[in-house]
PDB file of the backbone (N, CA, C, O) and the ligand in Angstrom, with CONECT records:
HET     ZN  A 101       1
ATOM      1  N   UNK A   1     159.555  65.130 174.941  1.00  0.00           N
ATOM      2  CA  UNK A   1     158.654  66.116 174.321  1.00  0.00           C
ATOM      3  C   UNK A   1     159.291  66.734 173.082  1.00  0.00           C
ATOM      4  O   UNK A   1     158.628  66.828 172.049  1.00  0.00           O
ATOM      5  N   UNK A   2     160.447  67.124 173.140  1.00  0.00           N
ATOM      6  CA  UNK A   2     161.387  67.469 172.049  1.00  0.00           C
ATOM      7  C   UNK A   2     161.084  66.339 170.588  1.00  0.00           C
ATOM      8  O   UNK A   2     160.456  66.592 169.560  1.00  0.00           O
ATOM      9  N   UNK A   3     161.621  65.377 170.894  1.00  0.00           N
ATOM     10  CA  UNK A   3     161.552  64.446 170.295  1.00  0.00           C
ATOM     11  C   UNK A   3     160.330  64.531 169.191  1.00  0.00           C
ATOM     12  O   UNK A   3     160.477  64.428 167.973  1.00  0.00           O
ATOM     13  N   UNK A   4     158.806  64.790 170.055  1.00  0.00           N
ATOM     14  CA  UNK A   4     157.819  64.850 169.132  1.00  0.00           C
ATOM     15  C   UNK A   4     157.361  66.189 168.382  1.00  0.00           C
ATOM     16  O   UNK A   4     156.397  66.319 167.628  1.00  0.00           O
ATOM     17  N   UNK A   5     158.547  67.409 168.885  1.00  0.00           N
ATOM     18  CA  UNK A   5     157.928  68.054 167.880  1.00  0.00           C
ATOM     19  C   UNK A   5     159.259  67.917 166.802  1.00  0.00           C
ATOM     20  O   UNK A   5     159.148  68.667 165.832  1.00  0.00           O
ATOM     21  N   UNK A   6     160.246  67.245 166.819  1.00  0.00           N
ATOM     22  CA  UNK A   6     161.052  67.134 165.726  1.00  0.00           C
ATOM     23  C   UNK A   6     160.591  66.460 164.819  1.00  0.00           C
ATOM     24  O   UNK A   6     160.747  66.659 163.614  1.00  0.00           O
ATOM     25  N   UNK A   7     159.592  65.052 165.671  1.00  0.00           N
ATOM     26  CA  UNK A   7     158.536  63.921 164.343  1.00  0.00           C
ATOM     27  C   UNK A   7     157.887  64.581 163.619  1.00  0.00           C
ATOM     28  O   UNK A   7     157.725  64.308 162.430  1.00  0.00           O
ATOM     29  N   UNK A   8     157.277  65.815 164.342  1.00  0.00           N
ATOM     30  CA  UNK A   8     155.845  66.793 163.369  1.00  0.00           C
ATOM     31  C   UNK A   8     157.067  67.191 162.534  1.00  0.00           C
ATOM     32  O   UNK A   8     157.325  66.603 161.483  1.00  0.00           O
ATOM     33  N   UNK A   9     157.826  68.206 163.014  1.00  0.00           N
ATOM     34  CA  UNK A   9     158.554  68.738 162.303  1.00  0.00           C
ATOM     35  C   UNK A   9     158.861  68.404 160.763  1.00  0.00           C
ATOM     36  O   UNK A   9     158.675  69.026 159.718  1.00  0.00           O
ATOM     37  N   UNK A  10     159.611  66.706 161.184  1.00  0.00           N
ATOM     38  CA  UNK A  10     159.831  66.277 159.962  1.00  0.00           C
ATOM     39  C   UNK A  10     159.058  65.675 159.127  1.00  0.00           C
ATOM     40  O   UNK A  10     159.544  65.393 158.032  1.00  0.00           O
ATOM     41  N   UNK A  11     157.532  65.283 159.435  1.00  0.00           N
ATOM     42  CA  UNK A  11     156.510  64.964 158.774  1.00  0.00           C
ATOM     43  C   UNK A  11     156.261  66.377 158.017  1.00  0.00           C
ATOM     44  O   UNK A  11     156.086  66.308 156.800  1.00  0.00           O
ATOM     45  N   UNK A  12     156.228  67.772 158.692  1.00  0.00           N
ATOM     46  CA  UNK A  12     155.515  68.565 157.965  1.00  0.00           C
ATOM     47  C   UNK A  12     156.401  69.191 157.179  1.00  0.00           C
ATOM     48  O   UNK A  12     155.976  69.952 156.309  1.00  0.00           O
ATOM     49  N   UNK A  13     157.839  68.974 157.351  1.00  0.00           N
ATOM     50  CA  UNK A  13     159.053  69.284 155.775  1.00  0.00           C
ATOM     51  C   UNK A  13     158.957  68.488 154.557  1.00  0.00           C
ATOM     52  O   UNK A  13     159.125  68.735 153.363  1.00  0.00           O
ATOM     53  N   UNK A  14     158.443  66.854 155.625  1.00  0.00           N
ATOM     54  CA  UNK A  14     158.742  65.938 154.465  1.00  0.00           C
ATOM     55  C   UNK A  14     157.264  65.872 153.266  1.00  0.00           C
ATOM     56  O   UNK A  14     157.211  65.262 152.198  1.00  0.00           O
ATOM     57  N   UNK A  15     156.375  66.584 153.810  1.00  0.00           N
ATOM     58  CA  UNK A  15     154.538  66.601 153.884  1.00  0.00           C
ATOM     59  C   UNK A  15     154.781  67.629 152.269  1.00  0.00           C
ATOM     60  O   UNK A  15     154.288  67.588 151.142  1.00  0.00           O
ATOM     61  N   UNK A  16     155.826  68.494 152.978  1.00  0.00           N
ATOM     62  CA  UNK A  16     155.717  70.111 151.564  1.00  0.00           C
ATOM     63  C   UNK A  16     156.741  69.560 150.666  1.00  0.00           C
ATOM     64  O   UNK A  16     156.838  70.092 149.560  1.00  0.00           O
ATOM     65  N   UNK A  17     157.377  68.761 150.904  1.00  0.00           N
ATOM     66  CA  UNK A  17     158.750  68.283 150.046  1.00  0.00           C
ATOM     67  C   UNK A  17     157.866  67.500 149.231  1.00  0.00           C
ATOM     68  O   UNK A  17     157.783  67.989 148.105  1.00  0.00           O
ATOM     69  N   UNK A  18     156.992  66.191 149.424  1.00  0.00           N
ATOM     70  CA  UNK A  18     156.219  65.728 148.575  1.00  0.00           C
ATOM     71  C   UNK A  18     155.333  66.442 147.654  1.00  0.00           C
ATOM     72  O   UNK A  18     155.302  66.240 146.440  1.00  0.00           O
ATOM     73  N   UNK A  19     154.664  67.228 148.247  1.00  0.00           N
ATOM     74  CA  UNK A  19     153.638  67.759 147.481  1.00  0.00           C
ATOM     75  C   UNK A  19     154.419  68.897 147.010  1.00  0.00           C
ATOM     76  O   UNK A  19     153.517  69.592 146.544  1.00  0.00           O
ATOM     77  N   UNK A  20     155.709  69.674 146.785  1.00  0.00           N
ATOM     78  CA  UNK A  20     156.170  70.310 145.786  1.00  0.00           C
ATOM     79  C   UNK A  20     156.526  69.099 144.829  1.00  0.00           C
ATOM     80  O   UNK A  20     156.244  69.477 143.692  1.00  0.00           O
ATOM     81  N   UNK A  21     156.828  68.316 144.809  1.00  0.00           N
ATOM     82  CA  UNK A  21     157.315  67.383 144.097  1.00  0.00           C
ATOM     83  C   UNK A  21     156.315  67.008 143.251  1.00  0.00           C
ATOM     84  O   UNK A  21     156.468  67.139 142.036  1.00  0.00           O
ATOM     85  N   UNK A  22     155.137  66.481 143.797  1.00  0.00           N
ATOM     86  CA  UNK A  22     154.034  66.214 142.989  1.00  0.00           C
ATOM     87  C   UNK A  22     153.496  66.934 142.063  1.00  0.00           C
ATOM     88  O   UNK A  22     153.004  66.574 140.993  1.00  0.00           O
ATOM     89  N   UNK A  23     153.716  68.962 142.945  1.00  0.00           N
ATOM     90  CA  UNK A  23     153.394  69.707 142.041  1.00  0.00           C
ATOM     91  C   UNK A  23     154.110  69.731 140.480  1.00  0.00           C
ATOM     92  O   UNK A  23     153.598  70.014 139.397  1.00  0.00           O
ATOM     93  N   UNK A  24     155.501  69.317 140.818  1.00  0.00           N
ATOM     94  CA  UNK A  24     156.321  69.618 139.842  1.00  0.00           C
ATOM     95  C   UNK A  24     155.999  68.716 138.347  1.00  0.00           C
ATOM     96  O   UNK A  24     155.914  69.055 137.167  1.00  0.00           O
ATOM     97  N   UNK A  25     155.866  67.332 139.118  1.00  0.00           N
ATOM     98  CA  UNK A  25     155.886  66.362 138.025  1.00  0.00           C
ATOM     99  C   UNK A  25     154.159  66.446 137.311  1.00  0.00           C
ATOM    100  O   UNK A  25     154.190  66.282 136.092  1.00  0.00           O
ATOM    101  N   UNK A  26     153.010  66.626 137.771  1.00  0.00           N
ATOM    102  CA  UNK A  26     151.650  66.828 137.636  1.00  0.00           C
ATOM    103  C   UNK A  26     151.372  68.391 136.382  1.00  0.00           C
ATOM    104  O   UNK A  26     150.409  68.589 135.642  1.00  0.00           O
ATOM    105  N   UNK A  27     152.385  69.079 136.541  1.00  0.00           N
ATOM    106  CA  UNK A  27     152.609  70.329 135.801  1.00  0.00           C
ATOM    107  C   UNK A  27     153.638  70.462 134.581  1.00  0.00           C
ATOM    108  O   UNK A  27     153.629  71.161 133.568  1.00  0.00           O
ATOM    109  N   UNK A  28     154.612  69.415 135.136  1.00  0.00           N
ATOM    110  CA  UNK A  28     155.422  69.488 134.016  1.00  0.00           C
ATOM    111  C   UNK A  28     154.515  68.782 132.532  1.00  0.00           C
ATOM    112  O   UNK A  28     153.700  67.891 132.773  1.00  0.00           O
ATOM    113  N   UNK A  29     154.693  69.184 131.225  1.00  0.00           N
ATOM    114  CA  UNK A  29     154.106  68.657 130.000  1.00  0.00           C
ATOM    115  C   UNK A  29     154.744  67.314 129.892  1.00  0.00           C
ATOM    116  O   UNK A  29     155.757  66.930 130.478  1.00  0.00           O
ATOM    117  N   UNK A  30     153.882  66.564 128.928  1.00  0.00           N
ATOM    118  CA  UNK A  30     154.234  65.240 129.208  1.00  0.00           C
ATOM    119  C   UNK A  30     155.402  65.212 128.274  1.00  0.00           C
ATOM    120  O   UNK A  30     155.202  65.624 127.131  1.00  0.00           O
ATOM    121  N   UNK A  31     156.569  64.794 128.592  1.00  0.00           N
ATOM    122  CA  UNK A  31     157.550  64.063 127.214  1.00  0.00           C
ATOM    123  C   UNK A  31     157.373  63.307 126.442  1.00  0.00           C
ATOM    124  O   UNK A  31     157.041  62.228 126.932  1.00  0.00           O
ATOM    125  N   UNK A  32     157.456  63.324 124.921  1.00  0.00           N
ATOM    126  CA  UNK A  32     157.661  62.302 124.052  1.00  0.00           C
ATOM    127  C   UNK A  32     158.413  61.084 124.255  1.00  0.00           C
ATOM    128  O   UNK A  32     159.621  61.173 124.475  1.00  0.00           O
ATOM    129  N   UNK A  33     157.850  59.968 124.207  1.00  0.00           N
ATOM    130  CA  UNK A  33     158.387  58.951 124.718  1.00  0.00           C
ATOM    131  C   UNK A  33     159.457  58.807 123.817  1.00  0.00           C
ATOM    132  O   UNK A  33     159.498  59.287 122.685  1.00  0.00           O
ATOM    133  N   UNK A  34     160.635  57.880 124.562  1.00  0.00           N
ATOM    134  CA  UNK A  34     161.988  57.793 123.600  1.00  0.00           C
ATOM    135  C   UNK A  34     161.470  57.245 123.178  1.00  0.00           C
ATOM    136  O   UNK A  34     160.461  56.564 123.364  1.00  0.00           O
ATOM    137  N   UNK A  35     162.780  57.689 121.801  1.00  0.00           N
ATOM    138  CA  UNK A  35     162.632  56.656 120.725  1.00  0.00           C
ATOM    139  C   UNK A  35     163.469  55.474 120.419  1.00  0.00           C
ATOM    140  O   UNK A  35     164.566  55.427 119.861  1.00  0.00           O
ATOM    141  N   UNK A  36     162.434  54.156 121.088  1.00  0.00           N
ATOM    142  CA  UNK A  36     163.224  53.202 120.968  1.00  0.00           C
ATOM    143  C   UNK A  36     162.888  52.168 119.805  1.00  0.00           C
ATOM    144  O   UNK A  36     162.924  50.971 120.089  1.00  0.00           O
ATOM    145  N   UNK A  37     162.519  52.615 118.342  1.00  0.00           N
ATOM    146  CA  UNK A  37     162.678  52.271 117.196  1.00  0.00           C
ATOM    147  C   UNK A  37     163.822  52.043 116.493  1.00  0.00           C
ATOM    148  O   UNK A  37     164.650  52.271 117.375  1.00  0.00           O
ATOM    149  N   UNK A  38     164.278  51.833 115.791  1.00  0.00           N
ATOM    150  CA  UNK A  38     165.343  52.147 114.956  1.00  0.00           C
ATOM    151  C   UNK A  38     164.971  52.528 113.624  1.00  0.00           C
ATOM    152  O   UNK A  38     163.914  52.083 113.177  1.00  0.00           O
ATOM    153  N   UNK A  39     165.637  53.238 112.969  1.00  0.00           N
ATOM    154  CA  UNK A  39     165.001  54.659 112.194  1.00  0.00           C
ATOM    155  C   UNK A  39     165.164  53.224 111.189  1.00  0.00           C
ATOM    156  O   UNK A  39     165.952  52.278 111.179  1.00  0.00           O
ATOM    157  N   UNK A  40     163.838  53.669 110.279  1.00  0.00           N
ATOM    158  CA  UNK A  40     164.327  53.268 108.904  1.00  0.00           C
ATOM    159  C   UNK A  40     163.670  51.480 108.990  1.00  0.00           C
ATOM    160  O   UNK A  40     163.882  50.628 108.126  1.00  0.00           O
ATOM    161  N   UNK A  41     162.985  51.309 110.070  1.00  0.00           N
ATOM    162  CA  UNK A  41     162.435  50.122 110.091  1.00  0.00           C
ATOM    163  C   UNK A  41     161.506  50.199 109.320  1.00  0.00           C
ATOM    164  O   UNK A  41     161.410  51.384 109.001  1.00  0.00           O
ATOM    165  N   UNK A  42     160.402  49.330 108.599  1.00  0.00           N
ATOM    166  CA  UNK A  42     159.726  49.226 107.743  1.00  0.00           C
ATOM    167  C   UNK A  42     158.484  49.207 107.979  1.00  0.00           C
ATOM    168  O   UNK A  42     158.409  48.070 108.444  1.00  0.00           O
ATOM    169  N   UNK A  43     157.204  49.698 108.019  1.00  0.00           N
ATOM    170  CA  UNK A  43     156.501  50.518 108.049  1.00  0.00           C
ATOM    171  C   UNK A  43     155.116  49.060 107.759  1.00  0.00           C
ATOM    172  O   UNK A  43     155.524  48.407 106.799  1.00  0.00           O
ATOM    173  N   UNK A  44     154.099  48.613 108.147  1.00  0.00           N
ATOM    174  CA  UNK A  44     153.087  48.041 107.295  1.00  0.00           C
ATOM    175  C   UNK A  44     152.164  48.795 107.620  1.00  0.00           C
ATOM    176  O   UNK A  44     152.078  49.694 108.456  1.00  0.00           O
ATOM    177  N   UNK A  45     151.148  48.159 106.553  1.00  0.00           N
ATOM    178  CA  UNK A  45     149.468  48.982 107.118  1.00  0.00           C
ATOM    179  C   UNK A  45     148.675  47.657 107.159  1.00  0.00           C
ATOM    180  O   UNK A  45     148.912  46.607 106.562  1.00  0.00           O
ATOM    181  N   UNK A  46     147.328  48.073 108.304  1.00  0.00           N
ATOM    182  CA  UNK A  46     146.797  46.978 108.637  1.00  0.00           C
ATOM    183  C   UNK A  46     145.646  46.913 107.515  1.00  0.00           C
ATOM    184  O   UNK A  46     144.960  47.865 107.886  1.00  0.00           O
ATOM    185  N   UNK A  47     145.191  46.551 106.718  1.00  0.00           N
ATOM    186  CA  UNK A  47     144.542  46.172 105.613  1.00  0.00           C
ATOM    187  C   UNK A  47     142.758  46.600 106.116  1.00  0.00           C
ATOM    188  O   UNK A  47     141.917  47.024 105.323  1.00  0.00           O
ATOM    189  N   UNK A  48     142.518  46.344 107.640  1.00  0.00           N
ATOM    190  CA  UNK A  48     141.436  45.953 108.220  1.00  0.00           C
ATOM    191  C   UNK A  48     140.937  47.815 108.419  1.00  0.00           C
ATOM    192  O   UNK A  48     140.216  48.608 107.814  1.00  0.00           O
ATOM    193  N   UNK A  49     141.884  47.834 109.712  1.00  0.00           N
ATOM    194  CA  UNK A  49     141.383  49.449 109.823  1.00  0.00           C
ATOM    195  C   UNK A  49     142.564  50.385 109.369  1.00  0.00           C
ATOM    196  O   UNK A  49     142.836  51.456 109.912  1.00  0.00           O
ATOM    197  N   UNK A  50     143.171  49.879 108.390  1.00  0.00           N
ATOM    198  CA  UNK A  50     143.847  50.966 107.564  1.00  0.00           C
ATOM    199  C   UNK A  50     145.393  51.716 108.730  1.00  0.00           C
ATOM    200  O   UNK A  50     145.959  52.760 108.408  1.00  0.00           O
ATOM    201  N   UNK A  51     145.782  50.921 109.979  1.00  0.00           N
ATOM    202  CA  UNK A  51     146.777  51.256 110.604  1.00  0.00           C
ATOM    203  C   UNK A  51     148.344  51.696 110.005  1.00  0.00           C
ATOM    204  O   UNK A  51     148.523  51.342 108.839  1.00  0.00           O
ATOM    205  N   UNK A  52     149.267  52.279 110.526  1.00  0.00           N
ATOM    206  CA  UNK A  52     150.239  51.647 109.844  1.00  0.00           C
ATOM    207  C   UNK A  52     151.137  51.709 111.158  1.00  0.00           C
ATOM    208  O   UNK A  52     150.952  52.606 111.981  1.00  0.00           O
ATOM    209  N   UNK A  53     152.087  50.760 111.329  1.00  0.00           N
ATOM    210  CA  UNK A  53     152.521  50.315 112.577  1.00  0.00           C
ATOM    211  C   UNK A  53     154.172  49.591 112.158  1.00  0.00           C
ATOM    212  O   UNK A  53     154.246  49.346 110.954  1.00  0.00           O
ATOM    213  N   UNK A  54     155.065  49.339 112.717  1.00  0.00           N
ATOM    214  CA  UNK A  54     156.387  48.859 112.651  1.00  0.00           C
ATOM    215  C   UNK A  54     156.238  47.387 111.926  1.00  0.00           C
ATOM    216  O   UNK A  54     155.059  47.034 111.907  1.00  0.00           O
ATOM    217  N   UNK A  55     156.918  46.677 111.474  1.00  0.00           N
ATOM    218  CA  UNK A  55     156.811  45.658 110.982  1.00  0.00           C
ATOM    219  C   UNK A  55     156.808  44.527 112.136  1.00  0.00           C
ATOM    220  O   UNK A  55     156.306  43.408 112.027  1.00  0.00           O
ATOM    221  N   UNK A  56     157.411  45.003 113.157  1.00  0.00           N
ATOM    222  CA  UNK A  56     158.149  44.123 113.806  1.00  0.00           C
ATOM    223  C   UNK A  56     156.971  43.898 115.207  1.00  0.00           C
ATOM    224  O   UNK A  56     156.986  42.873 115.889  1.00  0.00           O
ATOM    225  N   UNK A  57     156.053  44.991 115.436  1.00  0.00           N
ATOM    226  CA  UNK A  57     154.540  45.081 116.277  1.00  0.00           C
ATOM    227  C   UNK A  57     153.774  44.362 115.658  1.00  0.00           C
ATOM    228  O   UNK A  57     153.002  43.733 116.381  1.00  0.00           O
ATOM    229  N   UNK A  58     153.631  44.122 114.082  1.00  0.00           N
ATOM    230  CA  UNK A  58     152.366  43.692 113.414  1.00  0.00           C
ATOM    231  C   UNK A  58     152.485  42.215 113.706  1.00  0.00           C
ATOM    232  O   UNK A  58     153.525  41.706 114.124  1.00  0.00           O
ATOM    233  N   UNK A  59     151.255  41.487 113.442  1.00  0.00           N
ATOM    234  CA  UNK A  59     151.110  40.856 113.050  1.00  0.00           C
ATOM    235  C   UNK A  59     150.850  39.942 112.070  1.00  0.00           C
ATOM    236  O   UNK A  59     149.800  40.048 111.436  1.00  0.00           O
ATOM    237  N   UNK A  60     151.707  38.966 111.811  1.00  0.00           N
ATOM    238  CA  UNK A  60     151.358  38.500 110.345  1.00  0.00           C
ATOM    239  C   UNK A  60     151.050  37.455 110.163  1.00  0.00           C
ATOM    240  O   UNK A  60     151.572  36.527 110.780  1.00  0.00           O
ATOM    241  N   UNK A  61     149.668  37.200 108.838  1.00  0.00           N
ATOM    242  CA  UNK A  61     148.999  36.468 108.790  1.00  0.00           C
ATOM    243  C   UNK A  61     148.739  36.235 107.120  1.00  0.00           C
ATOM    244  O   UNK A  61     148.328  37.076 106.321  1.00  0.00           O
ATOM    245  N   UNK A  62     149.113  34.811 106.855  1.00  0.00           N
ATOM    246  CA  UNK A  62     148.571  34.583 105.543  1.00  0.00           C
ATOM    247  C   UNK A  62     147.285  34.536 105.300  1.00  0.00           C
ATOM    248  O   UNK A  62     146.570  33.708 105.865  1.00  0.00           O
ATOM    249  N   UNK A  63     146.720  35.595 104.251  1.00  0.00           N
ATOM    250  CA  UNK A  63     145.327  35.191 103.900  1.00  0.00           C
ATOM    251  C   UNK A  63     145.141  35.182 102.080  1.00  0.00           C
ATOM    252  O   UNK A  63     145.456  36.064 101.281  1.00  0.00           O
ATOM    253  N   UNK A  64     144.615  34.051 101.873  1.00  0.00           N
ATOM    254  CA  UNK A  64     145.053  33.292 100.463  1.00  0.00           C
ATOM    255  C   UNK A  64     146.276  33.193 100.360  1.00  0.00           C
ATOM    256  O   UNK A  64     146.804  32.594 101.297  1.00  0.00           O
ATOM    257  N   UNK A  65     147.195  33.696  99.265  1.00  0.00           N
ATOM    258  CA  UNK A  65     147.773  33.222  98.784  1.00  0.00           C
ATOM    259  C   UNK A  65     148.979  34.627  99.389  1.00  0.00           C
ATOM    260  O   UNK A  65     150.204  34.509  99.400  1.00  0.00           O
ATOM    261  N   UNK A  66     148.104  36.023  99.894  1.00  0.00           N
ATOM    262  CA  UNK A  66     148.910  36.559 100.357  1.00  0.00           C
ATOM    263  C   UNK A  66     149.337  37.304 101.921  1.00  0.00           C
ATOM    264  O   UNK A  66     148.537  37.748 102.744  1.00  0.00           O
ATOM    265  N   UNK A  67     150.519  37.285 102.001  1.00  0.00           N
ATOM    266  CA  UNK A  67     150.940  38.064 103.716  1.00  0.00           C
ATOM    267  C   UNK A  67     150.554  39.366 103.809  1.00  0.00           C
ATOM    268  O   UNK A  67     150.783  40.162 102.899  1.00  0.00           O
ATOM    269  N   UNK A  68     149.831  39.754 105.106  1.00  0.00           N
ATOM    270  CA  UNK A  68     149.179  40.405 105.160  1.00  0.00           C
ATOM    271  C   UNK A  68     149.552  40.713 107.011  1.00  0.00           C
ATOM    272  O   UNK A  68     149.556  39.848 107.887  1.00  0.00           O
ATOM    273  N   UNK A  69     149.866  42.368 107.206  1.00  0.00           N
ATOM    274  CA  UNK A  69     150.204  42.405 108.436  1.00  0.00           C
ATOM    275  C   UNK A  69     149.511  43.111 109.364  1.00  0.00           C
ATOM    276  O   UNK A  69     149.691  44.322 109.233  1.00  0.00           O
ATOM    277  N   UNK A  70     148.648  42.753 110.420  1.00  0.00           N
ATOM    278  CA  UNK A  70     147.780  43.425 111.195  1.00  0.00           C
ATOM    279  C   UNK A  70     148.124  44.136 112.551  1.00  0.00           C
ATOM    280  O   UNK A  70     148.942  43.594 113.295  1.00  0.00           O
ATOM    281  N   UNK A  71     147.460  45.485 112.956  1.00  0.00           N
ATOM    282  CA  UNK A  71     147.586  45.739 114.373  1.00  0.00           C
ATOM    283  C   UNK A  71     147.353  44.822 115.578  1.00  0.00           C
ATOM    284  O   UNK A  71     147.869  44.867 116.694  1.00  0.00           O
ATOM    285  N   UNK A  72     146.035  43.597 114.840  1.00  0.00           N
ATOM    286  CA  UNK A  72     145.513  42.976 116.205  1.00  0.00           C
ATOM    287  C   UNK A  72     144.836  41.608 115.701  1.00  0.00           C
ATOM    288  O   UNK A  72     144.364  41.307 114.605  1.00  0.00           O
ATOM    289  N   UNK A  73     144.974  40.823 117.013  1.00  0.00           N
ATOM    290  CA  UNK A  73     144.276  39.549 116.094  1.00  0.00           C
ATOM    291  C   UNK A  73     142.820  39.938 115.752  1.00  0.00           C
ATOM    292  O   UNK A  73     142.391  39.375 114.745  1.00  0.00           O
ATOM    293  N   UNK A  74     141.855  40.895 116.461  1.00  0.00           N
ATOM    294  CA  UNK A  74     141.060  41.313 116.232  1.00  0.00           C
ATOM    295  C   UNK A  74     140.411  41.443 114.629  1.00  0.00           C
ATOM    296  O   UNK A  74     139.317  41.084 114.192  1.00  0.00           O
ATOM    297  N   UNK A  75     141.615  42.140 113.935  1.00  0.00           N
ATOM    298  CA  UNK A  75     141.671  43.077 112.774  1.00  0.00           C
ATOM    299  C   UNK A  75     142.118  41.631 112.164  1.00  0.00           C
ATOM    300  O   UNK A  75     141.582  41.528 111.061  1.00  0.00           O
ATOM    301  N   UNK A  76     142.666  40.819 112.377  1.00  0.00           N
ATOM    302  CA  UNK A  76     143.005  39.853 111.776  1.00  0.00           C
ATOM    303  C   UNK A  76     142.085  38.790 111.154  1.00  0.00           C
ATOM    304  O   UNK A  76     142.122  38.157 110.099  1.00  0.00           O
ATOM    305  N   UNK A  77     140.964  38.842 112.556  1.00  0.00           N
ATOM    306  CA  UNK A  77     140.418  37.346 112.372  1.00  0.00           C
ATOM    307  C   UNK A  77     139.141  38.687 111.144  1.00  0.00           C
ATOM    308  O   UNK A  77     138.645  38.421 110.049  1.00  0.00           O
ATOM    309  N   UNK A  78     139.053  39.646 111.740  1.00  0.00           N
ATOM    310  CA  UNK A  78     137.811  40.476 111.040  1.00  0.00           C
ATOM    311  C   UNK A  78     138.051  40.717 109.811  1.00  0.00           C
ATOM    312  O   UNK A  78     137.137  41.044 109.053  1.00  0.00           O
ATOM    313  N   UNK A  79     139.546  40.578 109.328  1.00  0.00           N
ATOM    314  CA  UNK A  79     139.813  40.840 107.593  1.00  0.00           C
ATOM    315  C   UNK A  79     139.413  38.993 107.474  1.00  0.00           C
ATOM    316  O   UNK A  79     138.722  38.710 106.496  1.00  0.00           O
ATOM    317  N   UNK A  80     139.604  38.432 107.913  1.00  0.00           N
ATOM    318  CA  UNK A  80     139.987  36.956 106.992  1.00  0.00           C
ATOM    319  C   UNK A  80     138.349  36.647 107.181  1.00  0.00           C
ATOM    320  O   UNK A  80     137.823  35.867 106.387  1.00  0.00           O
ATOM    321  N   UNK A  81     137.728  37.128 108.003  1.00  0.00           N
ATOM    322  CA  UNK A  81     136.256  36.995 107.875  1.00  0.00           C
ATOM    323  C   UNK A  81     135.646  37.122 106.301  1.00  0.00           C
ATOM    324  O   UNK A  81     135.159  36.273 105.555  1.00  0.00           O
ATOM    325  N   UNK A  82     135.934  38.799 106.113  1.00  0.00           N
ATOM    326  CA  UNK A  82     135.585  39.348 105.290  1.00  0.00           C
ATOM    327  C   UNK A  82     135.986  38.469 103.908  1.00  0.00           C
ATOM    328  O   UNK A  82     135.097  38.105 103.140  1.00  0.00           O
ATOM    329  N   UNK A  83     137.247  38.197 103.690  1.00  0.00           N
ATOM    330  CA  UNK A  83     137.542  37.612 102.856  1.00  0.00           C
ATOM    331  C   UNK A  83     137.285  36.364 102.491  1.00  0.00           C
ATOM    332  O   UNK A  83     137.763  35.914 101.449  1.00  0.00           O
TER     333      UNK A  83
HETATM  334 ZN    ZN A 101     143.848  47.024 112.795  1.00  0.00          ZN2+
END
């Protein structure tokens, strides 16, 4: 009999231990995600919807004669449409 009120017991420590926990993280403001860029990387803009994004995320795509770097193939296939 002991036994089962030590199970409640520790269900209902472990029950408030979670849900302070939950409270904590659900309340805390969100953090800025690190920054795992490296400063000083080079910058493009997407031509299509005007993005500007890392060089190294974009995508790049010759259209005519010039390189041209997009957020998405989306934006990609929709500029070379246009053009
Ligand atoms: Zn785009």
């Amino acid at each position: 009999m002991i036994r089962i009120l030590l199970l409640g017991l520790f269900f209902y420590f472990g029950f408030r231990l979670v849900a302070a926990l939950a409270r904590m993280l659900f309340h805390r403001p969100a953090a800025p995600p690190p920054a795992r860029r490296q400063q000083g990387e080079e910058m493009v803009r997407d031509p299509q919807c005007g993005t500007f994004l890392p060089r190294s995320d974009a995508l790049s795509a010759m259209v005519g004669s010039e390189r041209h770097y997009f957020c998405s193939a989306t934006c990609r296939d929709a500029f070379r449409g246009k053009g």
